[in-house]
C-alpha positions as CSV (number, residue, x, y, z in Angstrom):
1,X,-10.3,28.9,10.2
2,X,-8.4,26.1,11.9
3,X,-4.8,24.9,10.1
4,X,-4.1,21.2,11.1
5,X,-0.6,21.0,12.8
6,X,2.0,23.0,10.4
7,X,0.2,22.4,7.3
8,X,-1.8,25.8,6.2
9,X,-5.2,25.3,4.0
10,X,-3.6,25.6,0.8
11,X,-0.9,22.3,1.5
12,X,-4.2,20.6,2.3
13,X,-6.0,21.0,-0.3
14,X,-3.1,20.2,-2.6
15,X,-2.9,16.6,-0.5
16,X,-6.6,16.1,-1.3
17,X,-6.2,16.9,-4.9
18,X,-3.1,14.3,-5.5
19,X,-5.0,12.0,-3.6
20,X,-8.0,12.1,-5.5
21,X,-6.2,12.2,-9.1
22,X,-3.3,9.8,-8.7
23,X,-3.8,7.5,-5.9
24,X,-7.6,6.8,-5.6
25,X,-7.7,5.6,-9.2
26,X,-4.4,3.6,-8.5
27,X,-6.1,1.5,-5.6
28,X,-9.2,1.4,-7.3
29,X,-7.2,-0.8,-10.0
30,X,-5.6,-2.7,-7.0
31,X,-9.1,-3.7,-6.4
32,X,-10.3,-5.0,-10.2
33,X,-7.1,-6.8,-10.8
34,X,-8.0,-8.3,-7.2
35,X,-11.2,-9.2,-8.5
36,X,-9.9,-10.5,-12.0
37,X,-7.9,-12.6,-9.7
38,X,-11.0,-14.3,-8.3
39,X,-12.8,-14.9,-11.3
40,X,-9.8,-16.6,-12.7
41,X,-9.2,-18.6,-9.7
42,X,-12.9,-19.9,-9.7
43,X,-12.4,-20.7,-13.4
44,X,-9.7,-22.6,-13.2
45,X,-11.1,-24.5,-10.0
46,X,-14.5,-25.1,-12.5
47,X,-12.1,-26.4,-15.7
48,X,-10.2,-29.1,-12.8
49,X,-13.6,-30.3,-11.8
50,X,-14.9,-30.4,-15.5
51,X,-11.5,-32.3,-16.2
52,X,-12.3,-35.0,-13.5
53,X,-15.4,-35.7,-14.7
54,X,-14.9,-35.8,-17.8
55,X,-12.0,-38.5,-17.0
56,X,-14.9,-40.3,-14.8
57,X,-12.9,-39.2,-11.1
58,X,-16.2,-37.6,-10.2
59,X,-20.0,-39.1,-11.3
60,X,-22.4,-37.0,-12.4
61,X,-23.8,-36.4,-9.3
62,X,-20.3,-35.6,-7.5
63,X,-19.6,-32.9,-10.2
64,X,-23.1,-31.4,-10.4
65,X,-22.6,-30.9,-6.2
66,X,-18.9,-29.4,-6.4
67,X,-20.1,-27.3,-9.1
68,X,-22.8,-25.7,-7.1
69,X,-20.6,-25.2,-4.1
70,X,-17.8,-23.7,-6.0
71,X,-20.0,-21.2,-7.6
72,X,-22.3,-20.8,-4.5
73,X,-19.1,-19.3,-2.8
74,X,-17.9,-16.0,-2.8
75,X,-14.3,-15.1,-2.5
């Protein structure tokens, strides 16, 4: 059996097992707060646009385009 530099099979495993229950789960809820992030972002950007046109700053037509980019885009 081959033992990586001065860590033995048994240190290994123990790395593998803290990784896998207390830092995998940590980044995976790096990731949805990352994504919340977006979603919120594009929400806000879609209640400014509503805003404008609702204050006439953007026709019909104007809105209906920046609306389609926005959500045509992904972050």
């Amino acid at each position: 059996m081959i033992i990586c530099g001065a860590f033995g099979l048994f240190e290994i495993l123990l790395i593998l097992i803290v990784l896998a229950v207390f830092i995998l789960p940590f980044l995976r809820m790096l990731g949805n707060r990352r994504k919340q992030g977006q979603y919120t972002e594009k929400l806000d950007q879609l209640e400014r646009l509503e805003r404008l046109h609702r204050d006439g700053t953007l026709s019909d037509r104007e809105f209906n385009r920046q609306k389609r980019k926005l959500l045509r885009t992904r972050n």
